[in-house]
C-alpha positions in Angstrom: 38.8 -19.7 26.6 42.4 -19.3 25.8 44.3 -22.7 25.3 47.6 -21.9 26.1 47.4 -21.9 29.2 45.8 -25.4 31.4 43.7 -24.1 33.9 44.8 -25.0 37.8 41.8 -26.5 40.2 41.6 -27.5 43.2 38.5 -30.1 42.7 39.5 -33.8 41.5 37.2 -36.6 40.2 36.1 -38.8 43.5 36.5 -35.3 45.8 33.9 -34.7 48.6 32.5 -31.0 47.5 29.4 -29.2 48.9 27.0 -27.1 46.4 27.4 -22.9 47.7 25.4 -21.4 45.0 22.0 -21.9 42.7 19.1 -24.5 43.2 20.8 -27.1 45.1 22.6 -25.1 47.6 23.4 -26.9 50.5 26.4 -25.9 52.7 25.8 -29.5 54.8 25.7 -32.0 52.4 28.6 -33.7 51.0 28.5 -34.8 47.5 31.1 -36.7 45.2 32.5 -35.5 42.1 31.9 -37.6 39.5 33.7 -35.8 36.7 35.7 -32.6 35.9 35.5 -31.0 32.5 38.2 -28.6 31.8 38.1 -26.6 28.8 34.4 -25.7 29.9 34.8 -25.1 34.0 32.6 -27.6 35.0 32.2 -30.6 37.1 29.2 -33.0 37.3 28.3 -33.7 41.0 26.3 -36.5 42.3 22.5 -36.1 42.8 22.6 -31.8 41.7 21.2 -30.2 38.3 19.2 -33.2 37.6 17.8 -32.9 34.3 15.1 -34.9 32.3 16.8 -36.3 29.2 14.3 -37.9 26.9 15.7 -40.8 24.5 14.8 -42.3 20.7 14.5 -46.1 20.9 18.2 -47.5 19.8 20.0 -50.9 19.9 21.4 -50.3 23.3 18.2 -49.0 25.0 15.1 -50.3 22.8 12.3 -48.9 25.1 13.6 -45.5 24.6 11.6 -43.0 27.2 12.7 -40.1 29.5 16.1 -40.1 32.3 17.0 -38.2 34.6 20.5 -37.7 34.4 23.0 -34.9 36.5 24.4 -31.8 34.3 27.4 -29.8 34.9 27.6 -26.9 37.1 30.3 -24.5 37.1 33.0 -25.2 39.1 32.8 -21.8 41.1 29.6 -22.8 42.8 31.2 -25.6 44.8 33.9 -25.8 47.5 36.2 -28.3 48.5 34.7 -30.5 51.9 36.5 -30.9 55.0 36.0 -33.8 56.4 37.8 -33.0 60.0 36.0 -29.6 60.7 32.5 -31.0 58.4 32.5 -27.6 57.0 33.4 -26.0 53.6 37.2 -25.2 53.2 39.4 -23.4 50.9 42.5 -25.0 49.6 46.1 -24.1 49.5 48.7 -26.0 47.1 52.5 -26.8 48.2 55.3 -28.8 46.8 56.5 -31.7 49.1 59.3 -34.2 47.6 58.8 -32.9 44.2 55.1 -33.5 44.3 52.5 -30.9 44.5 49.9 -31.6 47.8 46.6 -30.1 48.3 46.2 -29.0 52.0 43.0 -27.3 53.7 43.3 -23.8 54.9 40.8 -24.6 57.7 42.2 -28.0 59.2 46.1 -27.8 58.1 45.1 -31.4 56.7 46.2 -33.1 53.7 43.4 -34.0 51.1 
């Protein structure tokens, strides 16, 4: 990927999302981000891509032994969630006092 350019999104760390594509797809549940990695396009959402992650005994964890931790997905196979309709939404970007707002398409609604 170019770095010249940043890349634009639309999805935040703390945003409501909802998985539309690959093994955790479900267009009803709600899910927070929990972290957006740029220079790669994904985000890591809460409880999706769970994968077992297993660990060498250390000084911070002496047991060692397997985890279950969530990956990153791409960021194309979520969409922003509207919390006034409950259903998926696209967002549109303006510029309001100098400052740029994210506003759903569906609900007209500040996010």
């Amino acid at each position: 990927m170019s770095t010249r350019f940043k890349p634009k999104f639309n999805i935040k760390k703390g945003d409501t999302v909802v998985v539309i594509a690959g093994d955790d797809k479900d267009l009803k549940k709600p899910r927070k981000v929990l972290q957006v990695i740029l220079d790669k396009n994904r985000v890591v959402v809460e409880g999706v891509n769970i994968v077992t992650k297993h660990t060498k005994p250390s000084a911070q964890n002496t047991k060692g032994g397997i985890l279950k931790i969530e990956a990153p997905i791409h960021i194309s196979n979520i969409m922003l969630w509207d919390a006034k309709n409950s259903t998926p939404t696209k967002v549109k970007r303006t510029r309001e006092g100098g400052k740029l707002i994210r506003i759903s398409k569906k609900s007209g609604e500040t996010i």
